[in-house]
C-alpha positions in Angstrom: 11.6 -12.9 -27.0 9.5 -9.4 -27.0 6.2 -10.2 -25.4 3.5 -8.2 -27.3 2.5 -4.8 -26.8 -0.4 -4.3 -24.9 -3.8 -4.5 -27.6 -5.3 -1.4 -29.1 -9.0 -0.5 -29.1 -11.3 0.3 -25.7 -12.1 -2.4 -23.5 -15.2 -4.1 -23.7 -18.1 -6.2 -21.7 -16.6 -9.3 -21.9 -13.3 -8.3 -20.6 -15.2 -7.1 -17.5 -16.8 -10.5 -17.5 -13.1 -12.1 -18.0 -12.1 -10.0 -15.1 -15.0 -10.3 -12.7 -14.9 -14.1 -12.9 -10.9 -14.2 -12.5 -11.0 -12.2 -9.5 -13.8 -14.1 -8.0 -11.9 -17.3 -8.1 -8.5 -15.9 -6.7 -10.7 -14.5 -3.9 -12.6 -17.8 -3.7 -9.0 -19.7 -3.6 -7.9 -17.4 -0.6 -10.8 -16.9 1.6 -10.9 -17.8 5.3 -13.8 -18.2 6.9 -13.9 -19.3 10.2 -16.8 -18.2 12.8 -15.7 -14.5 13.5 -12.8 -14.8 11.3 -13.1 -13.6 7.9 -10.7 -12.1 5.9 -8.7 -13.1 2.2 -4.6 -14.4 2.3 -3.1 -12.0 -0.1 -1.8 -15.8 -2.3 -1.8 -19.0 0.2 1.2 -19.8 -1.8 3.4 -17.7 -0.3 1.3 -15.6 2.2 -1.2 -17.8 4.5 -1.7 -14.8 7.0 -3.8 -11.4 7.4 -2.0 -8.4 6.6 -3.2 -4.8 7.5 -2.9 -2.9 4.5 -3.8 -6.0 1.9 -7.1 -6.5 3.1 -7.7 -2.8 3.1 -6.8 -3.4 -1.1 -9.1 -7.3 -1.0 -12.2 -5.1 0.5 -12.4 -3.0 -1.9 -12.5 -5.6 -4.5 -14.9 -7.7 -3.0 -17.1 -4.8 -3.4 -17.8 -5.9 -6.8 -18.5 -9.3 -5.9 -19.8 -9.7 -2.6 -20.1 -5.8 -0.5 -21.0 -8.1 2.9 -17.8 -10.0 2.7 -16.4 -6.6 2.1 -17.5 -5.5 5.3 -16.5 -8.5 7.5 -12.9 -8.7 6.0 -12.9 -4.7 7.8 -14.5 -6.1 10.8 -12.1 -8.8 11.2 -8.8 -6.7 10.4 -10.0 -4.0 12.8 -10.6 -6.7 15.7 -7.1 -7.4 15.6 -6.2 -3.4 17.1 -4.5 -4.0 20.3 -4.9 -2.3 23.5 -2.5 0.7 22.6 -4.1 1.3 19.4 -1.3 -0.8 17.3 -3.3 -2.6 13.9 -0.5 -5.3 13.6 1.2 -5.3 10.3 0.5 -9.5 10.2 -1.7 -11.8 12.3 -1.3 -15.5 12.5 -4.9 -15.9 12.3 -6.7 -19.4 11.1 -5.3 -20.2 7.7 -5.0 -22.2 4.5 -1.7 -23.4 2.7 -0.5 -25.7 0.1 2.2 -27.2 2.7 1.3 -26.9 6.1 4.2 -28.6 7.3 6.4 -26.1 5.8 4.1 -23.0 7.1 4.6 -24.5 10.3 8.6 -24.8 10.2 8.3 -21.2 8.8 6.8 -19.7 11.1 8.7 -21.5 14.0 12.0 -19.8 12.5 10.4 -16.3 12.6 8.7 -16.7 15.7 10.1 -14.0 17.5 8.9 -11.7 14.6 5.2 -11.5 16.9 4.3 -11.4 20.3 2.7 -14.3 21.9 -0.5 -13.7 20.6 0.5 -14.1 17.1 0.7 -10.3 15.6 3.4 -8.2 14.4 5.3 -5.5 16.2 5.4 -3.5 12.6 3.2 -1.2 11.4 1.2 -1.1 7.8 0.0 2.2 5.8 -3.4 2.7 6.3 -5.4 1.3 3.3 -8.0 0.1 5.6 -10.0 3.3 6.7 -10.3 4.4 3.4 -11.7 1.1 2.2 -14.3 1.4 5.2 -15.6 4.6 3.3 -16.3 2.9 0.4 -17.5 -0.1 2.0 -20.1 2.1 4.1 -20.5 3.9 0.7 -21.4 0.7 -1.0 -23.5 -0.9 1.9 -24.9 2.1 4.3 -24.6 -0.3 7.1 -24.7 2.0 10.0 -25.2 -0.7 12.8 -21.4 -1.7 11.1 -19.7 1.4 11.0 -20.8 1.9 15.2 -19.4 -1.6 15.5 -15.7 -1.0 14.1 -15.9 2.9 15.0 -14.0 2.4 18.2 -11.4 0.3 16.9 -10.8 2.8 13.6 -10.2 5.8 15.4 -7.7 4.0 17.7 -5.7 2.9 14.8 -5.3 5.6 13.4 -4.7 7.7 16.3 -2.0 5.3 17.7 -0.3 6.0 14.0 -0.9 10.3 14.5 0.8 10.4 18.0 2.5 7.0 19.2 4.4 7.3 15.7 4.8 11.2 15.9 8.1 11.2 17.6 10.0 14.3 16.0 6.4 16.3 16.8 6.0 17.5 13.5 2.3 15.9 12.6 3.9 13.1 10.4 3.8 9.0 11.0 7.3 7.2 11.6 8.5 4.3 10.1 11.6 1.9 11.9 11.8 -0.8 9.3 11.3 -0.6 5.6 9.0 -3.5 5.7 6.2 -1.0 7.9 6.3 1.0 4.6 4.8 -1.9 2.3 7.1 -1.7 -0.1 9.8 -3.7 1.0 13.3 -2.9 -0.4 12.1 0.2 -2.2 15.3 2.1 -3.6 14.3 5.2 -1.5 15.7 3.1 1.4 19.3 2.2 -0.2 21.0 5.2 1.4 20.0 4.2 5.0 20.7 0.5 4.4 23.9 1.6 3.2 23.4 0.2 -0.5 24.9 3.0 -2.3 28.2 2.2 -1.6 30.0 0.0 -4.0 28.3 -2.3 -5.6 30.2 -5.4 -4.3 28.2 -7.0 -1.2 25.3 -5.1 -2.1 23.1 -8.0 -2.5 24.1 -9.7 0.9 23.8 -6.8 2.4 20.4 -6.1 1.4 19.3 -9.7 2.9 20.9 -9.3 6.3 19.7 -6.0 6.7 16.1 -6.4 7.3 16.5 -9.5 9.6 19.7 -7.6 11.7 17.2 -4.4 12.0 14.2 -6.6 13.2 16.5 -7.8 15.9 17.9 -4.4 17.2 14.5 -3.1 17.1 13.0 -6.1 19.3 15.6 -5.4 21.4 14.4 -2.6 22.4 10.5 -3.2 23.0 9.9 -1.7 19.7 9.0 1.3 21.5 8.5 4.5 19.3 11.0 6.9 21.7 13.5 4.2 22.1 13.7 3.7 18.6 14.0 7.6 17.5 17.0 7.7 20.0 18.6 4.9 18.9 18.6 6.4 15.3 19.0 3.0 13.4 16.8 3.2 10.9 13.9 6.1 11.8 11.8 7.5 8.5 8.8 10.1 7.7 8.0 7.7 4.6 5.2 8.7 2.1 3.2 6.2 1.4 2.4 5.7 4.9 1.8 9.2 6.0 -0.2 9.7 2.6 -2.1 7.0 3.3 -2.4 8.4 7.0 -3.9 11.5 5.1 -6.3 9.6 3.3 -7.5 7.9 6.3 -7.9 11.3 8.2 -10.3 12.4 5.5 -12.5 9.5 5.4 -12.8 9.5 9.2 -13.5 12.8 9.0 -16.3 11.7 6.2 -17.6 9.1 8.4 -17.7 11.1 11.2 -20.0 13.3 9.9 -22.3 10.6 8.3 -22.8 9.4 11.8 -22.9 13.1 13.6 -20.1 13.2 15.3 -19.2 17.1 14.6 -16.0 17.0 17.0 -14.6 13.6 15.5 -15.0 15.5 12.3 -13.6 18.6 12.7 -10.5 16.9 14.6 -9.4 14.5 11.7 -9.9 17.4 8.9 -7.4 19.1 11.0 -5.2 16.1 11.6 -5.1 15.8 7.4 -4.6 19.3 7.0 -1.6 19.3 9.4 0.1 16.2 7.9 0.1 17.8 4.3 1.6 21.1 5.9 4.5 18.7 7.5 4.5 17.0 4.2 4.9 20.3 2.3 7.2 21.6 5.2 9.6 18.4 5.4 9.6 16.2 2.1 9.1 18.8 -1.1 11.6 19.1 -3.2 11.6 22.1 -5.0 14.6 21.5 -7.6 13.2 17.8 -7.9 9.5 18.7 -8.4 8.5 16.1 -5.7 8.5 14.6 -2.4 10.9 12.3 -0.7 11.0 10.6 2.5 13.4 11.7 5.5 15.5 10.1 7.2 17.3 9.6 10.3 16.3 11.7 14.3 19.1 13.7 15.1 20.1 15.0 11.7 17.0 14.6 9.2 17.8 14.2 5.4 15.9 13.5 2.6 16.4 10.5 0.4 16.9 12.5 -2.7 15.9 8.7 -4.3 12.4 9.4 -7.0 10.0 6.7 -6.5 6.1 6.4 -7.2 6.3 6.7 -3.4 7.2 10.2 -4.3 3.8 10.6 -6.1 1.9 10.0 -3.0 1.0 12.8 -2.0 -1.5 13.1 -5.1 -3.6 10.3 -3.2 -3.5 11.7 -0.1 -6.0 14.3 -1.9 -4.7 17.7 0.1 -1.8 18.4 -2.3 -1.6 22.3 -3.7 -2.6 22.3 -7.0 0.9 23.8 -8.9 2.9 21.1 -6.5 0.2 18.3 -8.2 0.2 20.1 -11.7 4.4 19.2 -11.5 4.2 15.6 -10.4 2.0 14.9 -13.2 3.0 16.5 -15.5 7.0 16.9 -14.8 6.9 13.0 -13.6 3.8 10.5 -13.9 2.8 11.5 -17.5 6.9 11.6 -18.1 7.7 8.5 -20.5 11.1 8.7 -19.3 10.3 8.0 -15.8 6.5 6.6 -15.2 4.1 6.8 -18.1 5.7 3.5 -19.5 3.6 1.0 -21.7 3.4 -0.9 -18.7 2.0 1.8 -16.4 2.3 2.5 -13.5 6.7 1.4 -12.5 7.3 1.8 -8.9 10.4 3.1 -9.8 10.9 5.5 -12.8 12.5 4.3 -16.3 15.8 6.1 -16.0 16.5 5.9 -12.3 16.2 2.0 -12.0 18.7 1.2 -15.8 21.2 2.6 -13.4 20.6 0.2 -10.7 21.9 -3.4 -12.0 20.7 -6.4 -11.9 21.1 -7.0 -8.8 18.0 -5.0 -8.0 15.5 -7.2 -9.6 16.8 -9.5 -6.8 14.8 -7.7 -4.2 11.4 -7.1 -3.6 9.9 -3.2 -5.4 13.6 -2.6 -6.2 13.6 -3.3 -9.8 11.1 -3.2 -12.9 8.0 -3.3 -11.7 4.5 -2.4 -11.5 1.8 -3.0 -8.8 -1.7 -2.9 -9.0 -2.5 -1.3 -5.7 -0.2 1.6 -6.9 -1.6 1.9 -10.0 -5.0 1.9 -8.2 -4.1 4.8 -5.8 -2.9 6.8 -8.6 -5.3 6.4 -10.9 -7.9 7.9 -8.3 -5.7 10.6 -7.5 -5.0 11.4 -11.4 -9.4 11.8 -12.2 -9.4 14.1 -8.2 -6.9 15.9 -10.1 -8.5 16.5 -13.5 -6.9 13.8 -15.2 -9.9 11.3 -15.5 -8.5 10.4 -19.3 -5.2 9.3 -18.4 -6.5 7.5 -15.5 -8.6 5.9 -17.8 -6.2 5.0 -20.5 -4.0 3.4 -17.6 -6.8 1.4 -16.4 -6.9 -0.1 -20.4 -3.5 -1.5 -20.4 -3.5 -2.6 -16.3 -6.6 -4.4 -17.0 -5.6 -5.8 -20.7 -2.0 -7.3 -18.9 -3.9 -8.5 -16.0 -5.7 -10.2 -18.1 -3.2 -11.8 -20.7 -0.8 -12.9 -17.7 -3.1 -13.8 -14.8 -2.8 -12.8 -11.4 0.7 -12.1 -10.1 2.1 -10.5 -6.6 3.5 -7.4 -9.5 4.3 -7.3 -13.1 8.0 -6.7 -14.9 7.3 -2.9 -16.1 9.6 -4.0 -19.7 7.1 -6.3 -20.7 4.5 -6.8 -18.6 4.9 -10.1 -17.8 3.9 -11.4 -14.2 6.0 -12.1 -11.3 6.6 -13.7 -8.1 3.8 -15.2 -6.6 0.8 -16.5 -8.6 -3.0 -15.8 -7.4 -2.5 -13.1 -5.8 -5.0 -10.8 -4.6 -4.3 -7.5 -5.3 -4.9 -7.1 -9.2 -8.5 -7.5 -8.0 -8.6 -3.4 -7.3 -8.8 -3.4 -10.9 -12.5 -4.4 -10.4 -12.8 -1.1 -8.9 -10.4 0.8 -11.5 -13.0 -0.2 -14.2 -16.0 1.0 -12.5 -14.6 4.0 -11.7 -13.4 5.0 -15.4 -14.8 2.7 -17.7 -18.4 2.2 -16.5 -20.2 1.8 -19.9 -18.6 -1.6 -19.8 -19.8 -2.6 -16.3 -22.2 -5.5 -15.9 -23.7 -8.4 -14.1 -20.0 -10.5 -12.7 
């Protein structure tokens, strides 16, 4: 049955309303708040944990509904940096679940997934620092930017030279999950599912779990890992993210005077865009793609709205951002669908199969945080219209299908997990390009 298009006509007042309140009780539903510990499961139905670069998304929505929650979600996540610098990628902190008993036996089986203090070895992209600029922008709270200062600028300089292994400026990656998204396409070619299409889906389950393993093996150490070769990747998200973060640091640093931390993390953006520039452009594709591999680097040649990234990361030369608008993101073909923004682009994912919609950012779909990201970058780059009219059909399927972990890009309809947190951002997609309609929650 074809579900309906998404409804003509601007958005209004009491959509905002609609919206407001619906985000407030998916927040409500996943808050933890325990002494010190504050911070919002991304859906305690399938997620009862804090991850790094989801409550960098659930601090910016809480924004819009309570900016001191905002603020103590960041103070929590960045308590959890570890002596190195590392912001785990997950933390078994207090929790709430439907089944306890079963969060318990699953946790027990993936055990050896964290160290005995309950946190990841992975990474996550860096949502987090700038959601601290527009929490600090929102609140002013100096006395709480000096608290988490510290911790922030160990983060992200663990990620800027820990994660620097081939010495080129640019973040590494040695699992897809450290990306965020998961089974993306642009990792088939080093999971080896290009080849045939028999096995694939197997494959594509034992993969993660086998890498986890090799990589434990070897202390998850950075050099280790680059010599082994197994799976090693300058990914985009992460290192646009890592830009992103540079330039708020840099921002914050100046608010609170600190000319040398300033000066230092401009430079630290400006060098990861010239790596980016240097190592990922594509100049017969008209975009970016990650590389892969340490002792022979290749690029994925595989489009994704991974590949857009660098129009978030805010440093991207104007001609290379005029071509991945226009050629790509406003391209019906690939990524200006009904259903705005896909992950992965109209033509390249028919190709795929089925089989892809087994796995997670593999097949149609759209997620809010991406469609956040790239609806800021779209108004930085002169396209405040579009980002506008993209806002009007997120926030319109949002609304008609509820809250879900990511929407089917056909049809909109929602997927996965229910009452999940991240179509919250478009709390903050509103206010940014349809403020007439903003009001009391």
């Amino acid at each position: 049955m074809t579900r309906p298009d998404i409804e003509p006509g601007p958005l209004s007042p009491d959509e905002w309303r609609d919206l407001h309140r619906e985000s407030r009780r998916v927040l409500e539903l996943n808050e933890v708040d325990e002494g010190e510990v504050y911070y919002h499961m991304p859906s305690l139905h399938h997620y009862p944990s804090l991850f790094g670069w989801d409550s960098g998304f659930h601090a910016v929505a809480m924004l819009y509904i309570d900016p001191r929650k905002a603020a103590r979600e960041l103070e929590t996540l960045f308590r959890q940096v570890r002596e190195d610098g590392h912001l785990p990628h997950e933390v078994l902190l207090p929790h709430r679940t439907e089944h306890p008993w079963l969060r318990n036996l699953q946790t027990w089986l993936v055990r050896w997934e964290f160290d005995r203090r309950g946190a990841s070895y992975m990474i996550d992209p860096p949502s987090y620092h700038y959601a601290a600029q527009l929490v600090y922008e929102r609140t002013g709270d100096g006395e709480w930017l000096r608290r988490i200062w510290p911790n922030m600028c160990r983060s992200l300089d663990y990620l800027l030279e820990r994660r620097d292994v081939f010495g080129n400026g640019l973040v590494t990656i040695f699992h897809p999950w450290e990306s965020g998204t998961d089974m993306s396409p642009q990792f088939f070619s080093a999971m080896g599912l290009e080849r045939g299409r028999r096995g694939r889906l197997l494959r594509s389950n034992l993969y993660p779990t086998a890498l986890f393993a090799f990589n434990r093996a070897l202390g998850w150490d950075p050099e280790r890992l680059a010599r082994a070769d197994r799976f090693v990747c300058q990914e985009l998200t992460v290192n646009c993210l890592t830009i992103r973060a540079c330039r708020s640091m840099a921002f914050l640093a100046g608010r609170m005077g600190d000319a040398y931390a300033e000066r230092r993390y401009e430079a630290r953006a400006k060098a990861l865009m010239e790596a980016l520039d240097s190592e990922c452009w594509d100049e017969k594709a008209g975009c970016y793609f990650p590389r892969f591999g340490f002792r022979k680097p290749r690029r994925a040649g595989r489009k994704t709205a991974d590949s857009l990234m660098a129009l978030f990361g805010g440093l991207c030369a104007p001609e290379r951002a005029a071509r991945l608008i226009e050629d790509h993101l406003l391209n019906p073909q690939e990524f200006f669908t009904p259903y705005p923004i896909p992950f992965n682009p109209l033509d390249e994912v028919e190709e795929d199969g089925k089989w892809v919609e087994k796995r997670l950012w593999a097949g149609h779909c759209v997620w809010i945080n991406f469609c956040w990201m790239l609806c800021i970058a779209l108004d930085e780059h002169g396209y405040g219209d579009v980002a506008r009219e993209i806002t009007r059909r997120v926030v319109r399927m949002v609304l008609r299908e509820g809250f879900y972990e990511f929407y089917d890009s056909r049809d909109g309809k929602g997927r996965r997990i229910p009452d999940f947190c991240w179509p919250a951002l478009a709390l903050d997609m509103v206010a940014r390009f349809w403020p007439e309609i903003v009001g009391e929650g």
